[in-house]
PDBQT receptor file of N, H, CA, C and O in Angstrom, charges set to zero:
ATOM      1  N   UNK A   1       0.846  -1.172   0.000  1.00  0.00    +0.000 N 
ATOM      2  CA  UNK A   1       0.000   0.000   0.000  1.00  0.00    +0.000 C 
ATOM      3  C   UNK A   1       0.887   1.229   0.000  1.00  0.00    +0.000 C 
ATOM      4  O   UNK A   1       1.864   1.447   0.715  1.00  0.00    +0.000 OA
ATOM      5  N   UNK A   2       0.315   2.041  -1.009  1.00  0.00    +0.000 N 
ATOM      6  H   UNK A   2      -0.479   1.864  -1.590  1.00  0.00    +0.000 HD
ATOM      7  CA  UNK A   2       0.985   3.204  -0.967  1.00  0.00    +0.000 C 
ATOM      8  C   UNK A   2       0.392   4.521  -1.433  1.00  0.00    +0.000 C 
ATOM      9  O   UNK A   2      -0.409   4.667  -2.355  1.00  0.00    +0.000 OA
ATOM     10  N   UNK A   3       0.971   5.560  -0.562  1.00  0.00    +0.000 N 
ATOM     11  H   UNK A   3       1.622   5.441   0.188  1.00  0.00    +0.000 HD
ATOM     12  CA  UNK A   3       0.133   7.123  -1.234  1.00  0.00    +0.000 C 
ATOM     13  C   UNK A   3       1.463   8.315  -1.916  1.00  0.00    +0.000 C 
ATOM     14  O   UNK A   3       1.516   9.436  -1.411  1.00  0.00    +0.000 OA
ATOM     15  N   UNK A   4       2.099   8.075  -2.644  1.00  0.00    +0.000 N 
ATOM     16  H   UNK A   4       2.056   7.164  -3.054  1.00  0.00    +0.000 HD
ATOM     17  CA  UNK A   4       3.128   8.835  -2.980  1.00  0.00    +0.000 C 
ATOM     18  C   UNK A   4       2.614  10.197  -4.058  1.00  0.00    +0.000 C 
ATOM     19  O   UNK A   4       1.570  10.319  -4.700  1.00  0.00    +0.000 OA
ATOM     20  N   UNK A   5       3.747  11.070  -3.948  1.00  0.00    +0.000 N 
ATOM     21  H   UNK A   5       4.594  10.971  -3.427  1.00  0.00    +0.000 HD
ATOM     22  CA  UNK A   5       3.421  12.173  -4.573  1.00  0.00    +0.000 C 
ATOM     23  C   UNK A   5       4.440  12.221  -6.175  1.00  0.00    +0.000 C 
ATOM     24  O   UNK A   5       5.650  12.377  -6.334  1.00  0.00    +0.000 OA
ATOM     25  N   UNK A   6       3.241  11.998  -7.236  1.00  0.00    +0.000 N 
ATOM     26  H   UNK A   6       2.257  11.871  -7.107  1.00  0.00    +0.000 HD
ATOM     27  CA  UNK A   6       4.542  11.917  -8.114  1.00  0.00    +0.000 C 
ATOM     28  C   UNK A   6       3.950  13.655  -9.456  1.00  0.00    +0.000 C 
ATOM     29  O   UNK A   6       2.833  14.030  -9.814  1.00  0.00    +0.000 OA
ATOM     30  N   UNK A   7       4.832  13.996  -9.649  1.00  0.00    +0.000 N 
ATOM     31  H   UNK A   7       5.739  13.692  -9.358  1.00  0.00    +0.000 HD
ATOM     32  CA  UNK A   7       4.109  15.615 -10.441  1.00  0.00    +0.000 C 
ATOM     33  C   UNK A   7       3.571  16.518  -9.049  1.00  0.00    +0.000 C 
ATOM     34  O   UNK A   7       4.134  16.763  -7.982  1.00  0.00    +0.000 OA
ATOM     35  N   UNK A   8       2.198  16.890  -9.598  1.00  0.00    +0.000 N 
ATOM     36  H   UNK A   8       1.741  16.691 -10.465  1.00  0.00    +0.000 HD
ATOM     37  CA  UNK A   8       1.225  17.646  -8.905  1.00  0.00    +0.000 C 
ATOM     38  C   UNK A   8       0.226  16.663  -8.633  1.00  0.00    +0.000 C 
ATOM     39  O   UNK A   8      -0.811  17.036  -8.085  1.00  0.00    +0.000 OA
ATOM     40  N   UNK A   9       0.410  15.250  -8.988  1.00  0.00    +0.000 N 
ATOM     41  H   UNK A   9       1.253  14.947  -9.433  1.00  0.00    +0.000 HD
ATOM     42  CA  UNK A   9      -0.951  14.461  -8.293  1.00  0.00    +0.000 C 
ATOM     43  C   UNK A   9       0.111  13.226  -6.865  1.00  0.00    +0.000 C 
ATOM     44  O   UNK A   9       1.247  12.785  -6.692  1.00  0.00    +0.000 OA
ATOM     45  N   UNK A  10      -0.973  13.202  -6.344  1.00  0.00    +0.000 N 
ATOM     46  H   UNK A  10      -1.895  13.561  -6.484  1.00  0.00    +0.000 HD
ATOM     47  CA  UNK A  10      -1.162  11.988  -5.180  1.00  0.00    +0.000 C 
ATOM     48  C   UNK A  10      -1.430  10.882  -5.806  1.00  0.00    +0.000 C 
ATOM     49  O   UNK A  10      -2.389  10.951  -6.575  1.00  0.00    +0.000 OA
ATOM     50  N   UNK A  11      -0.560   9.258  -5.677  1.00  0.00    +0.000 N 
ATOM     51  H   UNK A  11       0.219   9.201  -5.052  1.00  0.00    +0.000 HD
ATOM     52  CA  UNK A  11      -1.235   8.134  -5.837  1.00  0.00    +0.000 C 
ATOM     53  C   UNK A  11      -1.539   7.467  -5.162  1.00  0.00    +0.000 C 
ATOM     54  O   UNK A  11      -0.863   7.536  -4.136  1.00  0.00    +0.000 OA
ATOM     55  N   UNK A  12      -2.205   6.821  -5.142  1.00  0.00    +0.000 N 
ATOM     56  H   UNK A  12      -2.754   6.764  -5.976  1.00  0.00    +0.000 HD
ATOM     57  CA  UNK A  12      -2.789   5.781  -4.381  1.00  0.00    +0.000 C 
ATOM     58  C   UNK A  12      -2.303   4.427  -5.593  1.00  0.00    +0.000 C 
ATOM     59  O   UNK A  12      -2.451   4.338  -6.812  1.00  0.00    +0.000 OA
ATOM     60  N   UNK A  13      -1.823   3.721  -4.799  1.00  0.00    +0.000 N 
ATOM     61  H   UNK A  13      -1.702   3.793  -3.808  1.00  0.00    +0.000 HD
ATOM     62  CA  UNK A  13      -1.064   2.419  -5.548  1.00  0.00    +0.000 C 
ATOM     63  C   UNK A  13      -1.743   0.808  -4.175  1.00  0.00    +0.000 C 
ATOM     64  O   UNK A  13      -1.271   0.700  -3.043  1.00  0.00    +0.000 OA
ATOM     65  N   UNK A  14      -2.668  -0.004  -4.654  1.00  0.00    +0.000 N 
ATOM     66  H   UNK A  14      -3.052   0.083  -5.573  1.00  0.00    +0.000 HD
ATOM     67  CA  UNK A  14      -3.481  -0.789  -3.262  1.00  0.00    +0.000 C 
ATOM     68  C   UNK A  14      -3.738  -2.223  -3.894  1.00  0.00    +0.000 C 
ATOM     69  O   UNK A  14      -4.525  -2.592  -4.765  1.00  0.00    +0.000 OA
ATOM     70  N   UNK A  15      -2.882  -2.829  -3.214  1.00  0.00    +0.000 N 
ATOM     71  H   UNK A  15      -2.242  -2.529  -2.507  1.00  0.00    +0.000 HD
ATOM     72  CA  UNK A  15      -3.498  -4.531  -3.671  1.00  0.00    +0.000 C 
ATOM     73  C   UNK A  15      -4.573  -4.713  -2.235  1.00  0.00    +0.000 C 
ATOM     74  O   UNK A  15      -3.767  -5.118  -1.397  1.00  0.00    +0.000 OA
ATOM     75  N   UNK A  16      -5.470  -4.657  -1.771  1.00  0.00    +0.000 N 
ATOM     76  H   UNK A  16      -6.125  -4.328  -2.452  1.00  0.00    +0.000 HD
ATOM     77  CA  UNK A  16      -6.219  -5.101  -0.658  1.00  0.00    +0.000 C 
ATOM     78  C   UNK A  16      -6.093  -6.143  -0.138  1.00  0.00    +0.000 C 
ATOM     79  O   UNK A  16      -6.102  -6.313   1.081  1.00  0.00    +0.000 OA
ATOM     80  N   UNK A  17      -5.884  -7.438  -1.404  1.00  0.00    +0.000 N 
ATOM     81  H   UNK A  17      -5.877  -7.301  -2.394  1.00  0.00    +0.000 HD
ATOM     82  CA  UNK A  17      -6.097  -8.866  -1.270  1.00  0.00    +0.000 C 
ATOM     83  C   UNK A  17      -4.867  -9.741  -1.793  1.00  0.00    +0.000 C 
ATOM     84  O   UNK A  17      -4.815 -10.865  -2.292  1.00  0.00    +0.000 OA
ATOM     85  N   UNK A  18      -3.758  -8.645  -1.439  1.00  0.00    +0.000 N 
ATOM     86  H   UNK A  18      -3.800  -7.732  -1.034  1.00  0.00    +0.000 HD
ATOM     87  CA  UNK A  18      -2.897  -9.132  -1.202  1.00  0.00    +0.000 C 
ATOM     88  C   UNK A  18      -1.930  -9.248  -2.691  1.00  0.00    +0.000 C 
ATOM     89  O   UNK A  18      -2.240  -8.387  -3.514  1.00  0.00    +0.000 OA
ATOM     90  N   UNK A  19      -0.944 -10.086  -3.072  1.00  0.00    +0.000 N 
ATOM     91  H   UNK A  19      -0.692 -10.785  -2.403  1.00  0.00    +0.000 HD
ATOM     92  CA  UNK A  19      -0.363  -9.964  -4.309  1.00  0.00    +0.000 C 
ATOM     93  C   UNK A  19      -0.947 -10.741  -5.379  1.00  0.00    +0.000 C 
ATOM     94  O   UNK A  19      -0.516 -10.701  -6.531  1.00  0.00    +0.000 OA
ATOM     95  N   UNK A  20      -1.789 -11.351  -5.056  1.00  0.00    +0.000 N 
ATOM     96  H   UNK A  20      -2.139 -11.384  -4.120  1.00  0.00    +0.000 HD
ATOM     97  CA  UNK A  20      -2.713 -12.198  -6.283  1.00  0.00    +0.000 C 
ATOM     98  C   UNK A  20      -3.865 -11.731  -6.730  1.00  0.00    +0.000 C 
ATOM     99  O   UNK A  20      -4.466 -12.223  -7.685  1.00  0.00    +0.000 OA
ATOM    100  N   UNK A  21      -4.395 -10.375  -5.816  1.00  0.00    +0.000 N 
ATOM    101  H   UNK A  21      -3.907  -9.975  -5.040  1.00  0.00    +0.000 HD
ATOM    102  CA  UNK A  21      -5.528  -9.799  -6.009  1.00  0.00    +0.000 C 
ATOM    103  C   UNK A  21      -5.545  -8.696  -6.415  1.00  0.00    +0.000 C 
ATOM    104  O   UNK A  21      -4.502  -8.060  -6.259  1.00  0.00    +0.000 OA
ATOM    105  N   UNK A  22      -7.018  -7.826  -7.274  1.00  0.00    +0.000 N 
ATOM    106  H   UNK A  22      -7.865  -8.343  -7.400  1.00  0.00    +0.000 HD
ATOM    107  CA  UNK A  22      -6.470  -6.498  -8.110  1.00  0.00    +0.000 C 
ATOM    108  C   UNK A  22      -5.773  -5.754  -7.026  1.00  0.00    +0.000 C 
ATOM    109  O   UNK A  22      -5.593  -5.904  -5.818  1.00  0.00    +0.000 OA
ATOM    110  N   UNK A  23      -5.375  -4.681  -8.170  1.00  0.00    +0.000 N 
ATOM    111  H   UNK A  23      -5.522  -4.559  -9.152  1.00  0.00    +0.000 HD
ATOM    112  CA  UNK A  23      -4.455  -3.666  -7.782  1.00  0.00    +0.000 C 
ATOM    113  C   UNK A  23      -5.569  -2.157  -8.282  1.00  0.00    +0.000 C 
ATOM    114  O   UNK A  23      -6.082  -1.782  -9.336  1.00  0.00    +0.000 OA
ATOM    115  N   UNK A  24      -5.544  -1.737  -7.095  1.00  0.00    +0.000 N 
ATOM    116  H   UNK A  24      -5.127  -2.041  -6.239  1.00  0.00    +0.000 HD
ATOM    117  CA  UNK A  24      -5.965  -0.456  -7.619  1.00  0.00    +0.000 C 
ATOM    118  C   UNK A  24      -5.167   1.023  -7.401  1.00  0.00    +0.000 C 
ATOM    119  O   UNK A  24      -4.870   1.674  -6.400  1.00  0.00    +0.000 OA
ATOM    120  N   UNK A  25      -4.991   1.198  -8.725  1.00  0.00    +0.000 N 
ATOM    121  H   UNK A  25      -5.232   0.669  -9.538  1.00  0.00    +0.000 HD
ATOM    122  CA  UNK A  25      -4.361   2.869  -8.365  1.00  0.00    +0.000 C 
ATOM    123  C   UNK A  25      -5.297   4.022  -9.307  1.00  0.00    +0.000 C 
ATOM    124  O   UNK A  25      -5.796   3.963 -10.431  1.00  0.00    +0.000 OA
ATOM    125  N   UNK A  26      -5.248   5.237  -8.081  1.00  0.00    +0.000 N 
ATOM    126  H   UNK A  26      -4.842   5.285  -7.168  1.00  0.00    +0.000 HD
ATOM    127  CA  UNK A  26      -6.228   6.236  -8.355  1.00  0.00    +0.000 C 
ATOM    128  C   UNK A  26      -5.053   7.349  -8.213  1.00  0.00    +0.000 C 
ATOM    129  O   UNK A  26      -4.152   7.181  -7.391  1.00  0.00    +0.000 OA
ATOM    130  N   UNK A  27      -5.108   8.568  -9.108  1.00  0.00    +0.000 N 
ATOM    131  H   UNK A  27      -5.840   8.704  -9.775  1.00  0.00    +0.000 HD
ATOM    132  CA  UNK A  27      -4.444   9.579  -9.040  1.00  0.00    +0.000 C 
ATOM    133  C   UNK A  27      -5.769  10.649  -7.811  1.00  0.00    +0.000 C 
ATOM    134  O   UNK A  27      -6.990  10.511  -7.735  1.00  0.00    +0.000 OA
ATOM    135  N   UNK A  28      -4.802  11.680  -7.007  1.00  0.00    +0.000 N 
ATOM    136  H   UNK A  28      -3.811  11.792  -7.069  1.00  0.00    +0.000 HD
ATOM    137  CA  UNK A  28      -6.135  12.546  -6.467  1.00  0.00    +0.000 C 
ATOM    138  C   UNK A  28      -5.173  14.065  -6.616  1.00  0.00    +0.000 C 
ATOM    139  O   UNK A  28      -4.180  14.072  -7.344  1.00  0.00    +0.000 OA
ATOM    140  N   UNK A  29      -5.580  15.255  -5.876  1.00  0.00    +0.000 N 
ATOM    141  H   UNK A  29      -6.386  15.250  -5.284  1.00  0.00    +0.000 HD
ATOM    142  CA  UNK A  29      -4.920  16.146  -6.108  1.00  0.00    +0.000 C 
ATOM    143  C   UNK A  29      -4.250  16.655  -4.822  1.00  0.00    +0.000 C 
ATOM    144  O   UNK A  29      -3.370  17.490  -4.611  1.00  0.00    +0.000 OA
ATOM    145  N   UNK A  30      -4.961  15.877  -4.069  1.00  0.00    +0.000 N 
ATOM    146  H   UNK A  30      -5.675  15.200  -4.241  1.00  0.00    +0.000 HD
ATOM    147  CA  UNK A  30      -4.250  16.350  -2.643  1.00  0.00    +0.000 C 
ATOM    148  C   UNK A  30      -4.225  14.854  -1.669  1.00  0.00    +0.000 C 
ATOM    149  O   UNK A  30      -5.049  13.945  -1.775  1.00  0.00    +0.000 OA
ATOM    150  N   UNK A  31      -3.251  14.885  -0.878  1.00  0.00    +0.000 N 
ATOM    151  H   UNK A  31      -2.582  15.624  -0.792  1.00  0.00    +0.000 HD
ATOM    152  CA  UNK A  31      -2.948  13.762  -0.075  1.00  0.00    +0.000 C 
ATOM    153  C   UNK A  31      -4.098  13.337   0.982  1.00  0.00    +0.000 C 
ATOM    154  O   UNK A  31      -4.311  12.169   1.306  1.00  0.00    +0.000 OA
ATOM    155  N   UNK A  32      -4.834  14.500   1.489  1.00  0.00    +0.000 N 
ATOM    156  H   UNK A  32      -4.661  15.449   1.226  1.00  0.00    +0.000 HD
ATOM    157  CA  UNK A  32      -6.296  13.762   2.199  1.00  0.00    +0.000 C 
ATOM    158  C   UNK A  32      -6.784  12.997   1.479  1.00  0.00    +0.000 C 
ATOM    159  O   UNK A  32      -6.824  11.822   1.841  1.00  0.00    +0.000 OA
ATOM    160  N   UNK A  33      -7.267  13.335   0.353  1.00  0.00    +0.000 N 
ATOM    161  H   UNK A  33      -7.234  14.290   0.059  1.00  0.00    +0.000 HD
ATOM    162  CA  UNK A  33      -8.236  12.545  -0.653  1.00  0.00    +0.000 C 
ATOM    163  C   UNK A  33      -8.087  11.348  -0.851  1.00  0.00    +0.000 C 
ATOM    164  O   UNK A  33      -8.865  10.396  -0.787  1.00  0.00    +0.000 OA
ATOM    165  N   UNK A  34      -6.275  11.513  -1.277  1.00  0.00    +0.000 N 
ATOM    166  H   UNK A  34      -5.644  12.286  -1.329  1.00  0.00    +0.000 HD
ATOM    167  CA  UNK A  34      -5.940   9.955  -1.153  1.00  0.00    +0.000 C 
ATOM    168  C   UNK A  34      -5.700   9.151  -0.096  1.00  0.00    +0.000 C 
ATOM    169  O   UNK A  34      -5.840   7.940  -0.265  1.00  0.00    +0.000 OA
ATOM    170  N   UNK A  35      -5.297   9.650   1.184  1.00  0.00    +0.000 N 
ATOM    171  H   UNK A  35      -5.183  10.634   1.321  1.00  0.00    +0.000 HD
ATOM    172  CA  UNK A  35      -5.395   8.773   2.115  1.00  0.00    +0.000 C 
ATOM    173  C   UNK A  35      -6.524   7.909   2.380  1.00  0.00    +0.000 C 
ATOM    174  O   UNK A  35      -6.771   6.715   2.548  1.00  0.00    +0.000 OA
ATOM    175  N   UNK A  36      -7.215   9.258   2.334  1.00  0.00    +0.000 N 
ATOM    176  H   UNK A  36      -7.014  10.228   2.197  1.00  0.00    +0.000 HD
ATOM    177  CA  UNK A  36      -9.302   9.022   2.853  1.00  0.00    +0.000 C 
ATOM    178  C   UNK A  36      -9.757   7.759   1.560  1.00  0.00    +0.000 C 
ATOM    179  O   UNK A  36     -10.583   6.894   1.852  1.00  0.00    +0.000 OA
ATOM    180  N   UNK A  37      -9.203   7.795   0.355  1.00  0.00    +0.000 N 
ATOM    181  H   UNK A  37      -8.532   8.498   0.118  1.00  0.00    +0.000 HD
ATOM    182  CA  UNK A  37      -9.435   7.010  -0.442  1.00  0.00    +0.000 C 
ATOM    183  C   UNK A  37      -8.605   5.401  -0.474  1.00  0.00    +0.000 C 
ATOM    184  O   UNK A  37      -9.026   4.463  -1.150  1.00  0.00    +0.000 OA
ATOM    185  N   UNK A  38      -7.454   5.340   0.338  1.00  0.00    +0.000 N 
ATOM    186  H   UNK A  38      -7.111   6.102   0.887  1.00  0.00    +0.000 HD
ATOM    187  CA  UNK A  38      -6.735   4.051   0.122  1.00  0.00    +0.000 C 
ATOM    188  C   UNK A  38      -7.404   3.651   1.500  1.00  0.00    +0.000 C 
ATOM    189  O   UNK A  38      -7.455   2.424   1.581  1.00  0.00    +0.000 OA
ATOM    190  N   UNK A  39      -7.905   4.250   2.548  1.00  0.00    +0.000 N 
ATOM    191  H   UNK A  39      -7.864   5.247   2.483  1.00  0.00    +0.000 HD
ATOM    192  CA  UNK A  39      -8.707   3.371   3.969  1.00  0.00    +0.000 C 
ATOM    193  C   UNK A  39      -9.920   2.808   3.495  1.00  0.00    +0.000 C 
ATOM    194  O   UNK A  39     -10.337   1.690   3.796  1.00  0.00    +0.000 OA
ATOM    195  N   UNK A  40     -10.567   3.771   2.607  1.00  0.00    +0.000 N 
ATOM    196  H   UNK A  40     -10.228   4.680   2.362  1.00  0.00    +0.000 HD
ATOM    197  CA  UNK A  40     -11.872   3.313   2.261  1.00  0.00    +0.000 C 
ATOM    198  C   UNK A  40     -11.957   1.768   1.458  1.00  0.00    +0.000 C 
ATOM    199  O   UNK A  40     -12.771   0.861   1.635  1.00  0.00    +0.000 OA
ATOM    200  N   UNK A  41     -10.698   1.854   0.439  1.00  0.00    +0.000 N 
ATOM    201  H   UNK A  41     -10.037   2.591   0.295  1.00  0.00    +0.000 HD
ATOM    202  CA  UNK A  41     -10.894   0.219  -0.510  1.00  0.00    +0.000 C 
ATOM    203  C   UNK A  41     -10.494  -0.616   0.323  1.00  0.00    +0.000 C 
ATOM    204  O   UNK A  41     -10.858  -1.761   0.057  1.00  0.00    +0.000 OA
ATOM    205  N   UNK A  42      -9.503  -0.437   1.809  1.00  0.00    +0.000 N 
ATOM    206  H   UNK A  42      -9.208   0.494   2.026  1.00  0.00    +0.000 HD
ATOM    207  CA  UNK A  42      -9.092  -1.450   2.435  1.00  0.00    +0.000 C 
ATOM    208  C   UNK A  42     -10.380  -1.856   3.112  1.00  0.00    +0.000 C 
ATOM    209  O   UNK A  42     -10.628  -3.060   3.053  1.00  0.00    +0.000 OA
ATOM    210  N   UNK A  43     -11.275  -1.063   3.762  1.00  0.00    +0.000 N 
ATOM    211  H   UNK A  43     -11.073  -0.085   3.810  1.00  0.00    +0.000 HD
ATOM    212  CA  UNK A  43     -12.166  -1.135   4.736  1.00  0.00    +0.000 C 
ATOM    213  C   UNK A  43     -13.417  -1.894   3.872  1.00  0.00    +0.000 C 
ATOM    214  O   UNK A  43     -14.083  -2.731   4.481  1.00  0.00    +0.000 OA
ATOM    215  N   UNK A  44     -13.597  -1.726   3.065  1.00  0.00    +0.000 N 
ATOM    216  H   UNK A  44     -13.056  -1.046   2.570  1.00  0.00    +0.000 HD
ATOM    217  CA  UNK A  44     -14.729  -2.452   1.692  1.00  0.00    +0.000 C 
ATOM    218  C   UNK A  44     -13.768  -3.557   1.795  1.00  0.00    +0.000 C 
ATOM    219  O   UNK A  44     -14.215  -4.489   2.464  1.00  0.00    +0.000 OA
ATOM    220  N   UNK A  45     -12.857  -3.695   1.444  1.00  0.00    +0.000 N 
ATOM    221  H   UNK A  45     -12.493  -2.938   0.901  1.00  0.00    +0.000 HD
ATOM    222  CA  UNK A  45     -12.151  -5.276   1.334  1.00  0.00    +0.000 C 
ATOM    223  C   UNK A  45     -12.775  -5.900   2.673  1.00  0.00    +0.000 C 
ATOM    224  O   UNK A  45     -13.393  -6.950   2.495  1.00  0.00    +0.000 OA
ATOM    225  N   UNK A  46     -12.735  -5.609   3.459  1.00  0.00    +0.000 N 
ATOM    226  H   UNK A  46     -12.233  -4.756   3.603  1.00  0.00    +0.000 HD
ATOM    227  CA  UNK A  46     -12.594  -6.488   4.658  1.00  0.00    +0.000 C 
ATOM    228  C   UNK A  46     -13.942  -6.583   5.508  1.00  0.00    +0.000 C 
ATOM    229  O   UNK A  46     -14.159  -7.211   6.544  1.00  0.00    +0.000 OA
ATOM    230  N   UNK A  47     -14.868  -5.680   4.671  1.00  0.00    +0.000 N 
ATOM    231  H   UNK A  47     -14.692  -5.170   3.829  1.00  0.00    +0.000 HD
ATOM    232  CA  UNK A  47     -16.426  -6.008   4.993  1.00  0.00    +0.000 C 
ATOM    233  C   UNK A  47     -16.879  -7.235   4.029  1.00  0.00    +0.000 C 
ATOM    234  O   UNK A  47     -17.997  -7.749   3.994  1.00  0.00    +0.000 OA
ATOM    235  N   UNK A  48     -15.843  -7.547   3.325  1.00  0.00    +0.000 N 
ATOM    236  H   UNK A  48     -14.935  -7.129   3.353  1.00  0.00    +0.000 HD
ATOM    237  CA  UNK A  48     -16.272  -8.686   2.338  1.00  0.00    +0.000 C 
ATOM    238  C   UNK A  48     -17.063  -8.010   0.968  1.00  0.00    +0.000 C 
ATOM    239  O   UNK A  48     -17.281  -8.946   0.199  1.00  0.00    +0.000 OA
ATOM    240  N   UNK A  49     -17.474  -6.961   0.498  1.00  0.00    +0.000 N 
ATOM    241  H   UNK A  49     -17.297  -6.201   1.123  1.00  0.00    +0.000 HD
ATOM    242  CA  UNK A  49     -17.643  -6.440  -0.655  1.00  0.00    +0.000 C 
ATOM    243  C   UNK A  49     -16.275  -6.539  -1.174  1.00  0.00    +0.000 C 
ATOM    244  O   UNK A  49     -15.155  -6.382  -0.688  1.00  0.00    +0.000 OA
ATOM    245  N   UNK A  50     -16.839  -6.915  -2.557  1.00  0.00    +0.000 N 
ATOM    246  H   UNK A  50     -17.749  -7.042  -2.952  1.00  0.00    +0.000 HD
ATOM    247  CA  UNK A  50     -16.039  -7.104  -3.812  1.00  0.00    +0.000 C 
ATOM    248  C   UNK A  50     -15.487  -5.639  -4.455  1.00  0.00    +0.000 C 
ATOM    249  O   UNK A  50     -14.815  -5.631  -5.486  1.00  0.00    +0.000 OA
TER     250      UNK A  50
């Protein structure tokens, strides 16, 4: 899991389910967004939504 700053955007870089499972990366414009956004796919992972 990761939130790095690469340019002027924030990434979010997130396997949830580990290294065999998707990967999601979202660009945002500011580092809240993305934080607030890489807790949220972990927290859906682990309510068991897909």
């Amino acid at each position: 899991m990761s939130v790095r700053k690469k340019d002027s955007a924030w990434i979010v870089d997130v396997r949830p389910q580990g290294t065999h499972g998707k990967r999601v990366i979202r660009k945002f414009p500011t580092k809240a967004e993305a934080v607030r956004f890489e807790s949220f796919v972990i927290a859906e992972i682990a309510s068991g939504k897909p």
